[in-house]
C-alpha positions as CSV (number, residue, x, y, z in Angstrom):
1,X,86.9,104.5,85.1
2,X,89.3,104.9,82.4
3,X,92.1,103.1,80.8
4,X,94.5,105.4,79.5
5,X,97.5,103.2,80.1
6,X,97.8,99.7,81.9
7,X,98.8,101.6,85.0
8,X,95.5,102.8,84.9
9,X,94.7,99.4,86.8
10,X,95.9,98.1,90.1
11,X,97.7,94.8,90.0
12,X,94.4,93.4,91.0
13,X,92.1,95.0,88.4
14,X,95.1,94.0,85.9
15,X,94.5,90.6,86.9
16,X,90.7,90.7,87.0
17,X,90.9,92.0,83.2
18,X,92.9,89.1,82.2
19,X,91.1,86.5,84.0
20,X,87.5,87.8,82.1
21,X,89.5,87.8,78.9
22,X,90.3,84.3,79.2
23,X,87.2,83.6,80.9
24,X,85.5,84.9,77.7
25,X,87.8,83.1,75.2
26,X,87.0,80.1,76.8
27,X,83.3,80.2,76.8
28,X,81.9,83.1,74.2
29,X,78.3,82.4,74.5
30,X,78.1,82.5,78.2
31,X,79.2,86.4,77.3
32,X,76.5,87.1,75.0
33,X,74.6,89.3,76.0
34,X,76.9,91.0,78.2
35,X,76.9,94.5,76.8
36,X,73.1,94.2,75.3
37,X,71.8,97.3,74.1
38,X,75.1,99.1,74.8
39,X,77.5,101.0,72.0
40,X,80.9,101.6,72.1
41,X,82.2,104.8,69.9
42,X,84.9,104.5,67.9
43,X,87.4,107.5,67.1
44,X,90.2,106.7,64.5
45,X,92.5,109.6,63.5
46,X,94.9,106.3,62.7
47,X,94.1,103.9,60.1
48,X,94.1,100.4,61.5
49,X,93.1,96.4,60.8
50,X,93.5,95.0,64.3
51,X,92.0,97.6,66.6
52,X,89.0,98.3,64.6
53,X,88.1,95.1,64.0
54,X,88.7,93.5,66.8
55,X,87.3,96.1,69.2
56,X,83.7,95.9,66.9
57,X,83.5,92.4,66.6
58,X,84.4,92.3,70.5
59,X,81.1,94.3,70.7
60,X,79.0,91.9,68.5
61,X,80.0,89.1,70.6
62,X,78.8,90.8,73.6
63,X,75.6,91.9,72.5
64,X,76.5,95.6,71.8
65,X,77.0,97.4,68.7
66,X,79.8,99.7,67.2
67,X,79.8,102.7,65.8
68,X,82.9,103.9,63.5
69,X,83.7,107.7,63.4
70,X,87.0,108.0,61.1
71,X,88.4,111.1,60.4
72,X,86.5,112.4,57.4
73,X,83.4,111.4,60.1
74,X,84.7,114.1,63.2
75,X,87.0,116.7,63.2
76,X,88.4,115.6,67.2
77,X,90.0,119.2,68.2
78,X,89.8,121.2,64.9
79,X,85.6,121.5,64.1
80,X,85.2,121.5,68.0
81,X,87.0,121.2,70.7
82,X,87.8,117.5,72.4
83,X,85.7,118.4,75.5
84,X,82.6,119.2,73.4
85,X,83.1,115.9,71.5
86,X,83.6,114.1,74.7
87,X,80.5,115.6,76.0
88,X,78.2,115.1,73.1
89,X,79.5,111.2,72.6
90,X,78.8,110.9,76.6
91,X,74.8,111.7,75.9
92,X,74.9,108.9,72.8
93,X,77.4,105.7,73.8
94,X,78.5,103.3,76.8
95,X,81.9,103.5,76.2
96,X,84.4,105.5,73.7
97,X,87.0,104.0,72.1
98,X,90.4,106.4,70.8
99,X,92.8,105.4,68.0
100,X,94.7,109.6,68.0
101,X,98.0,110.8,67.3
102,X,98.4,113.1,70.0
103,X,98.0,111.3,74.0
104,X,96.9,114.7,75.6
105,X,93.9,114.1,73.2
106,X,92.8,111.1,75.3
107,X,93.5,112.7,78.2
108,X,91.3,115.4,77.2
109,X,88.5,112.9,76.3
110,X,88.3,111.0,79.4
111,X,88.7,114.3,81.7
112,X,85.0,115.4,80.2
113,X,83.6,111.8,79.1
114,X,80.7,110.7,81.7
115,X,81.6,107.1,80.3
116,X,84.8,105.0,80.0
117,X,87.3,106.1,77.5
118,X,89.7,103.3,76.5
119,X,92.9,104.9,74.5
120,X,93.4,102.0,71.2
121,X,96.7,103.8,70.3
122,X,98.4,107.3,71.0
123,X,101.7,108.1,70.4
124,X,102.6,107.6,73.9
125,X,101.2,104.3,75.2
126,X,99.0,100.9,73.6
127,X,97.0,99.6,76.3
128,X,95.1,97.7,74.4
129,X,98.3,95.8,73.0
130,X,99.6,94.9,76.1
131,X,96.7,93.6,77.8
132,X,97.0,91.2,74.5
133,X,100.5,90.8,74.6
134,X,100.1,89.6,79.0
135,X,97.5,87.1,77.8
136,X,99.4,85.3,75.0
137,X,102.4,85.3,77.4
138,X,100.2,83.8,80.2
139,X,98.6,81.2,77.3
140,X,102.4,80.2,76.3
141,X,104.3,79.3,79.3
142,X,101.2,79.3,82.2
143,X,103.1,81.9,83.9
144,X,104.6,85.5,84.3
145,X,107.6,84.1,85.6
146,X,109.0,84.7,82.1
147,X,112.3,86.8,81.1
148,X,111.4,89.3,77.8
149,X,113.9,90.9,75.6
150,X,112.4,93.7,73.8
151,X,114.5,94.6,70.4
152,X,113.8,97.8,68.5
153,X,112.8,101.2,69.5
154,X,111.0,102.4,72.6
155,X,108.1,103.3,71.4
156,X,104.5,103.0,72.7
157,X,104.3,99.8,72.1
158,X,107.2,99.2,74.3
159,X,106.0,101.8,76.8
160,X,102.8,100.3,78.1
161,X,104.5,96.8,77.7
162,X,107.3,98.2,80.1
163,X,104.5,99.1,82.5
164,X,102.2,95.9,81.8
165,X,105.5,93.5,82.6
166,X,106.1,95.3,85.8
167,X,102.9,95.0,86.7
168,X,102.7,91.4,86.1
169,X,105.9,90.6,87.6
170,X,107.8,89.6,83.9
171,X,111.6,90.1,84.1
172,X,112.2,92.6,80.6
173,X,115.2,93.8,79.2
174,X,114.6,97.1,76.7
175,X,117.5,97.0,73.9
176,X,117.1,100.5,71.2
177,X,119.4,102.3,69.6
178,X,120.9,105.4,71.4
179,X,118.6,108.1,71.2
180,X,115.1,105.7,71.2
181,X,115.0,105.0,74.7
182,X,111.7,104.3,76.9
183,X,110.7,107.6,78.3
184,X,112.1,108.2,82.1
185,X,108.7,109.1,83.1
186,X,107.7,105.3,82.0
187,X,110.5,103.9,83.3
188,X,109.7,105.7,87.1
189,X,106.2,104.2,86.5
190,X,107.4,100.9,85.9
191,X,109.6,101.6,89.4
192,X,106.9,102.4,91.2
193,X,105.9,98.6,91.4
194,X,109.0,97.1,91.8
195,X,109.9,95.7,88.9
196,X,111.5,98.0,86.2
197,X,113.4,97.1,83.3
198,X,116.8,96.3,82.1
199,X,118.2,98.5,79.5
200,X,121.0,98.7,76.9
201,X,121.8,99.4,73.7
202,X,123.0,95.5,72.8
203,X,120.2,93.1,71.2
204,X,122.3,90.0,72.1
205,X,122.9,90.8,75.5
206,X,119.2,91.6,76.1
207,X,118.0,87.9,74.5
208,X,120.8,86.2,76.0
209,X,118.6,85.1,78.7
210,X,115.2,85.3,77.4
211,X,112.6,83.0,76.9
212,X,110.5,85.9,74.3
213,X,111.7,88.1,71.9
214,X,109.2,91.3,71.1
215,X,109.8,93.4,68.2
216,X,107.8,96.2,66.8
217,X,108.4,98.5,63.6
218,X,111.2,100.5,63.2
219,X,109.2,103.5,61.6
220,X,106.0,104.3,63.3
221,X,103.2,105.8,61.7
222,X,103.5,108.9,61.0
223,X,107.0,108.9,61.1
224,X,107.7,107.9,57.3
225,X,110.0,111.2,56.4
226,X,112.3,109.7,59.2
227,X,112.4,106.3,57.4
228,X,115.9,106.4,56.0
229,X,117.3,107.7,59.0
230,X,115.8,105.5,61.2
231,X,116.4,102.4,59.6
232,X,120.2,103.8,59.4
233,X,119.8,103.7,63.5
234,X,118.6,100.4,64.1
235,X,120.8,98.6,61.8
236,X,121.9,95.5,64.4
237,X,118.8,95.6,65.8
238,X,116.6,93.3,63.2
239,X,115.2,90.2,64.8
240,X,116.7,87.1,62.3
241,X,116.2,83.6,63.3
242,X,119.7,83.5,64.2
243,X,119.0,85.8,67.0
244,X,116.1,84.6,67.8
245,X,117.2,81.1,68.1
246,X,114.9,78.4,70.1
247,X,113.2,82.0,71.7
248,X,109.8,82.8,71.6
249,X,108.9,85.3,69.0
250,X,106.1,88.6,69.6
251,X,105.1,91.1,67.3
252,X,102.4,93.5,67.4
253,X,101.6,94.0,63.8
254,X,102.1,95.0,61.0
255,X,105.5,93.5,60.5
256,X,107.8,95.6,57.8
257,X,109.3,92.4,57.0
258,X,113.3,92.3,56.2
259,X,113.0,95.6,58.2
260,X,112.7,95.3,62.4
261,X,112.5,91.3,61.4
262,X,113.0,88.8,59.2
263,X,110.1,86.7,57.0
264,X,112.0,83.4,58.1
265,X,111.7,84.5,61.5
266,X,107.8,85.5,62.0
267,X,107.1,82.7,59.6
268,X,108.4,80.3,61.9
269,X,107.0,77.7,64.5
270,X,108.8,80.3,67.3
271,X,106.1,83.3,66.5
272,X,102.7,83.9,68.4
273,X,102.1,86.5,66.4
274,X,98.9,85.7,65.5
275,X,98.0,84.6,68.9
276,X,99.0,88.0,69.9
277,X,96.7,89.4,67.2
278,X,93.6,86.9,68.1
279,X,94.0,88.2,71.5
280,X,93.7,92.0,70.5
281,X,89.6,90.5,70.2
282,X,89.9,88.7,73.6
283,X,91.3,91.0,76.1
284,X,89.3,94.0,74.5
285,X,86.0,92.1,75.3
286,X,87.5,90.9,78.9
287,X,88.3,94.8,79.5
288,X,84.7,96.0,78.4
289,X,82.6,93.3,80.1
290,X,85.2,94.4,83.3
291,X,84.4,98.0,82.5
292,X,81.0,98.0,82.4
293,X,80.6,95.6,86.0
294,X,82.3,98.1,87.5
295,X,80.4,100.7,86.5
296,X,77.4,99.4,88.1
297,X,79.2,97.8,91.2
């Protein structure tokens, strides 16, 4: 099995990763040797702090090992092609890990990968984030019975947490600019189990009834020659404490403070932010200790 995006699980399986993650936060060492002997491959095309340290400490903890392979260490579709990468790393690893630019890339991966491939950030969707994001929701209120505003732009971040809240059964409302939508395709997804999003193009009608405020950056990766005309766009759309007011505040990291929100307001005793980011560790082990029962059930 795979996990390409959160609808990549049932509702059930959804649930099942969740439960180990918390399961495992609660008691680490009864985990300890759940992945002994085992390797997870790591391919970064993106820089990052979370997912690479999270997803190889997540391994230590369990009893396996990591193995980093950045971009000056594999050339993923330029030396050789994806599906002979995919099929060499199959032979050496358990389980490969993706940080890439490009989503049919992952796609690629897991269609020749005799192992799990688990996608750590495309440009499409962030697994890996939302499984995160459901369990610091789930720590903060005890429930999914929560309403969500999401400010900013539609963006991958936003895309699998569209399709993790409808999976979980949170109420969101989706407020971007014109023109930074959540793709339809998403959205149709997110229909599919009953529960799709709001959306408009007005951040005080989307928080007017929420109990969390999400946020991401306004310029992606990749996307710095766009930064002027992007932060032109979402001008309205930066998450200040008078916004915010007594709400809940997520961000998935790294903040562009005084851009998509203010220091005041992810400085204050509203933001999980770094219970989002602690999590990153906790729900990656819960999915790889869920990945590799399965594979032997």
């Amino acid at each position: 099995m795979h996990l390409l995006d959160v609808d990549d699980l049932t509702t059930d399986e959804l649930t099942a990763v969740l439960d180990r993650a918390a399961e495992i936060k609660a008691d680490p060492a009864a985990y300890e040797d759940t992945l002994d002997q085992q390797t997870l491959g790591m391919i970064f095309e993106k820089p990052s702090t979370r997912t690479r340290v999270s997803f190889e400490t997540g391994m230590t903890q369990l009893g396996g090992h990591a193995v980093f392979l950045g971009p000056d260490d594999i050339h993923l579709g330029h030396g050789e092609p994806v599906k002979d990468t995919s099929r060499a790393l199959s032979r050496y690893v358990d389980f490969v890990m993706a940080r890439v630019f490009d989503h049919a890339d992952v796609v690629e991966l897991a269609e020749y990968a005799d192992v799990p491939v688990i996608n750590a950030l495309t440009d499409d969707a962030h697994p890996c984030q939302t499984l995160a994001d459901l369990l610091t929701i789930y720590e903060a209120f005890g429930t999914f019975d929560v309403d969500v505003a999401w400010v900013g732009d539609g963006n991958n971040v936003c895309q699998s947490f569209v399709l993790g809240a409808a999976m979980s059964g949170i109420d969101l409302t989706v407020a971007t600019p014109e023109g930074y939508g959540v793709d339809e395709g998403v959205l149709k997804r997110a229909e599919g189990f009953g529960n799709a999003p709001e959306t408009t193009h007005d951040p005080e009608a989307a928080v007017a009834d929420a109990d969390v405020v999400y946020t991401d950056v306004f310029v992606s990766m990749g996307q710095e020659d766009e930064r002027e005309q992007k932060l032109a766009d979402f001008d309205g759309f930066q998450v200040t404490t008078d916004l915010l007011g007594d709400r809940t505040l997520m961000h998935c990291l790294p903040a562009h403070r005084g851009e998509e929100v203010t220091d005041d307001a992810i400085e204050s005793d509203n933001a999980v932010v770094w219970d989002q980011a602690e999590n990153r560790l906790h729900a990656q082990k819960g999915l790889l200790a869920w990945l590799a029962g399965s594979r032997t059930e």
